[in-house]
C-alpha positions in Angstrom: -9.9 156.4 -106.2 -8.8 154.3 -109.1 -8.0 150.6 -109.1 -4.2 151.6 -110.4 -3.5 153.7 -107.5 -4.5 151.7 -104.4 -0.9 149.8 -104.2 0.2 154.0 -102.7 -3.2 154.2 -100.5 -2.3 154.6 -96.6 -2.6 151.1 -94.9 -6.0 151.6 -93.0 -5.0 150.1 -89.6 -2.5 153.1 -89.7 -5.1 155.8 -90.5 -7.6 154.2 -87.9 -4.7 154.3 -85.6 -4.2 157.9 -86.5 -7.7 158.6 -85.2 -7.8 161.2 -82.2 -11.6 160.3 -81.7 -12.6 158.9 -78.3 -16.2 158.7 -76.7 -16.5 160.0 -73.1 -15.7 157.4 -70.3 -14.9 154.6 -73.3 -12.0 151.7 -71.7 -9.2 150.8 -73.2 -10.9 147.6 -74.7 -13.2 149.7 -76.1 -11.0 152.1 -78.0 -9.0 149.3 -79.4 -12.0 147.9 -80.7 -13.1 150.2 -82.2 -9.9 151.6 -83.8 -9.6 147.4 -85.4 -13.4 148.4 -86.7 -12.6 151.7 -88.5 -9.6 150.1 -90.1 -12.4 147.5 -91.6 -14.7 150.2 -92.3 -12.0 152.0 -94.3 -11.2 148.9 -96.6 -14.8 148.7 -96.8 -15.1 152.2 -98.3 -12.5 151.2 -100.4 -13.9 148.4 -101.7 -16.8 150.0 -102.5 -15.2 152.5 -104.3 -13.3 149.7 -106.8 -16.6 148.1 -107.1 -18.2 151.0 -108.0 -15.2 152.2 -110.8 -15.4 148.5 -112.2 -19.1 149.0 -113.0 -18.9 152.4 -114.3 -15.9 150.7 -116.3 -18.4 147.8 -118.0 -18.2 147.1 -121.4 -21.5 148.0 -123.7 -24.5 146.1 -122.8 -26.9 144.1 -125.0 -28.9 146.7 -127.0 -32.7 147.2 -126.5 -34.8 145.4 -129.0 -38.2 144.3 -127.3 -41.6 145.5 -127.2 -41.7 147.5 -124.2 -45.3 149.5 -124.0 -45.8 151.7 -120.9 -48.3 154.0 -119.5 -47.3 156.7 -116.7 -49.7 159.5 -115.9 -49.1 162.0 -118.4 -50.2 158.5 -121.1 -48.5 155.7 -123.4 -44.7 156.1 -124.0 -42.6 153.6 -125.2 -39.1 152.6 -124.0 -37.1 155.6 -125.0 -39.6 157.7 -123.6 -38.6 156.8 -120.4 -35.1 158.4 -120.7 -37.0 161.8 -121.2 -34.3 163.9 -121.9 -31.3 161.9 -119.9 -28.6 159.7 -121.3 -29.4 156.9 -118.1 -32.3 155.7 -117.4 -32.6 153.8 -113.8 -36.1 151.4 -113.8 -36.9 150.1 -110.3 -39.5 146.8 -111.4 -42.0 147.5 -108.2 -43.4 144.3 -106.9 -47.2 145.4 -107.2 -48.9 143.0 -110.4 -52.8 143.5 -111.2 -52.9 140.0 -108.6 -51.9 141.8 -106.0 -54.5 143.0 -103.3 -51.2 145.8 -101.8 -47.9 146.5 -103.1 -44.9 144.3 -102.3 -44.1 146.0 -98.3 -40.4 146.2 -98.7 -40.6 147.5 -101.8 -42.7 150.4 -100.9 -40.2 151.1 -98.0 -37.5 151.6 -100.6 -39.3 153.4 -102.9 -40.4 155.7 -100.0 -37.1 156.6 -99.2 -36.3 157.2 -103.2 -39.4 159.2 -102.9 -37.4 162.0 -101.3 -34.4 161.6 -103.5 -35.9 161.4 -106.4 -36.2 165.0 -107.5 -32.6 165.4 -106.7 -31.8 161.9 -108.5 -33.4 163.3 -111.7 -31.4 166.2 -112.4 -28.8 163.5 -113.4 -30.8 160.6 -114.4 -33.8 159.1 -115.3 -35.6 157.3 -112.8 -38.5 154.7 -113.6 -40.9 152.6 -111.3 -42.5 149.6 -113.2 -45.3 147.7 -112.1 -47.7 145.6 -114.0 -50.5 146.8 -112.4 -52.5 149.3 -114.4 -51.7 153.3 -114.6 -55.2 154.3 -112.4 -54.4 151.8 -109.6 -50.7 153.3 -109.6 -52.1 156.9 -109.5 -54.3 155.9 -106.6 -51.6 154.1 -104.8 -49.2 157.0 -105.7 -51.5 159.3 -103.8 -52.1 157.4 -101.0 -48.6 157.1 -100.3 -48.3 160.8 -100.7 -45.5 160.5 -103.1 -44.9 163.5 -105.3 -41.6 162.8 -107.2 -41.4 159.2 -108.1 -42.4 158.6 -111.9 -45.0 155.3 -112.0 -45.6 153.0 -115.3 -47.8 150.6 -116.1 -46.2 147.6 -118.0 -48.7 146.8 -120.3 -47.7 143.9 -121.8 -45.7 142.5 -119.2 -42.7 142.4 -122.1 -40.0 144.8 -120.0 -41.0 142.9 -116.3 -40.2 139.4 -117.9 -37.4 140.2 -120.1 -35.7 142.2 -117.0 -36.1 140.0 -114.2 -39.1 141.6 -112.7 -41.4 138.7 -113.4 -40.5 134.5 -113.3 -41.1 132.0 -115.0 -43.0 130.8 -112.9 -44.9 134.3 -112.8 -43.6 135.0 -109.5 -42.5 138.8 -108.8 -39.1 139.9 -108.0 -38.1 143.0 -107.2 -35.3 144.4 -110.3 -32.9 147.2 -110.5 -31.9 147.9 -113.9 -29.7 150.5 -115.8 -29.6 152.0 -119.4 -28.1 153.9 -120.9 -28.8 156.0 -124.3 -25.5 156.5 -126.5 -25.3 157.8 -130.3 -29.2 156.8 -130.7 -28.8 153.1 -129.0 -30.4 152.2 -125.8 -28.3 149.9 -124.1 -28.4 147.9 -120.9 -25.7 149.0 -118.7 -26.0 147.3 -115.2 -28.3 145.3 -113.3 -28.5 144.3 -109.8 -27.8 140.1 -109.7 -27.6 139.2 -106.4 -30.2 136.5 -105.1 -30.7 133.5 -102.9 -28.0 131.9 -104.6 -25.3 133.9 -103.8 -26.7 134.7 -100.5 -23.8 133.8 -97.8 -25.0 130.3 -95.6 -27.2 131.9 -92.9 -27.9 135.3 -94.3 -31.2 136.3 -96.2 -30.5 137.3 -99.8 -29.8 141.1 -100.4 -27.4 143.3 -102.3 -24.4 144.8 -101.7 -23.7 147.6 -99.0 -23.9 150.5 -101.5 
């Protein structure tokens, strides 16, 4: 679905209306409930969709100049060697520093259910998890999670984790989700995910969008 063809799109009250779904023994109130839900759900869908065509429609990012060092398990690689041979590259920045006693807990609940994507994810794309942390303690983390697929990296200067929002200021963690992307021999950075506490909604923890 692109942005110029929405104006011809079905109104979604009619297709939720349209709906010959019904749950056994559901009332009236029920049904109409849940037919003014589906319509919501259907804009929602939609809306994800435009979101997701204006990021793919983004304008080049800055290029990548820094000194970005990494170790992974198979040794040192530098910031194109991430990419191996893909034209994205997706880094997760994994909350897990050399001060840390265990890995951030949310974060290794999302990168356990990347875990069984990830093989699937990298016939497309690259995908990265940086922590600061060294390579061994990775590894041995890496095995006791029993994850197979994911691809670990030690930053080892710390340059990547502060430049891309993986480390404050204040030397704080964050967890980052950043994209690049490899084009004519420039690495560029293509997306990155920006919502925090300050655009959290009043009452609502900070998180990201639906998709």
């Amino acid at each position: 679905m692109t942005v110029a063809n929405t104006q011809s799109l079905t109104p979604a009250l009619e297709l939720a209306r349209a709906d010959r779904v019904t749950i056994p023994n559901e009332s009236a109130e029920y049904r109409a409930a849940r037919t003014a839900l589906l319509a919501e759900e259907i804009e929602l869908r939609r809306h994800i969709a435009r979101v997701a065509e204006q990021r793919r429609a983004l304008p080049p990012g800055g290029p990548i100049i820094g000194d970005y060092r990494f170790e992974g398990e198979n040794g040192p690689t530098n910031f194109a060697g991430l990419f191996g041979d893909k034209q994205t590259l997706v880094v997760y920045s994994y909350m897990f520093g050399p001060e840390r006693e265990r890995p951030c807990p949310m974060c290794t609940n999302t990168l356990g259910a990347w875990e069984g994507n990830a093989a699937d994810i990298g016939q497309r794309v690259s995908l990265a998890v940086v922590a600061r942390s060294p390579i061994e303690r990775l590894s041995a983390w890496k095995r006791e999670r029993g994850w197979r697929s994911l691809r670990l990296f030690s930053d080892l200067n710390g340059a990547y984790s502060r430049d891309y929002f993986g480390l404050l200021p204040n030397g704080s963690e964050v967890p980052a989700l950043n994209v690049f992307t490899r084009r004519d021999g420039t690495i560029r950075h293509f997306w990155s995910g920006e919502m925090t506490s300050s655009t959290a909604d009043p009452g609502q923890d900070p998180r990201g969008a639906p998709d």
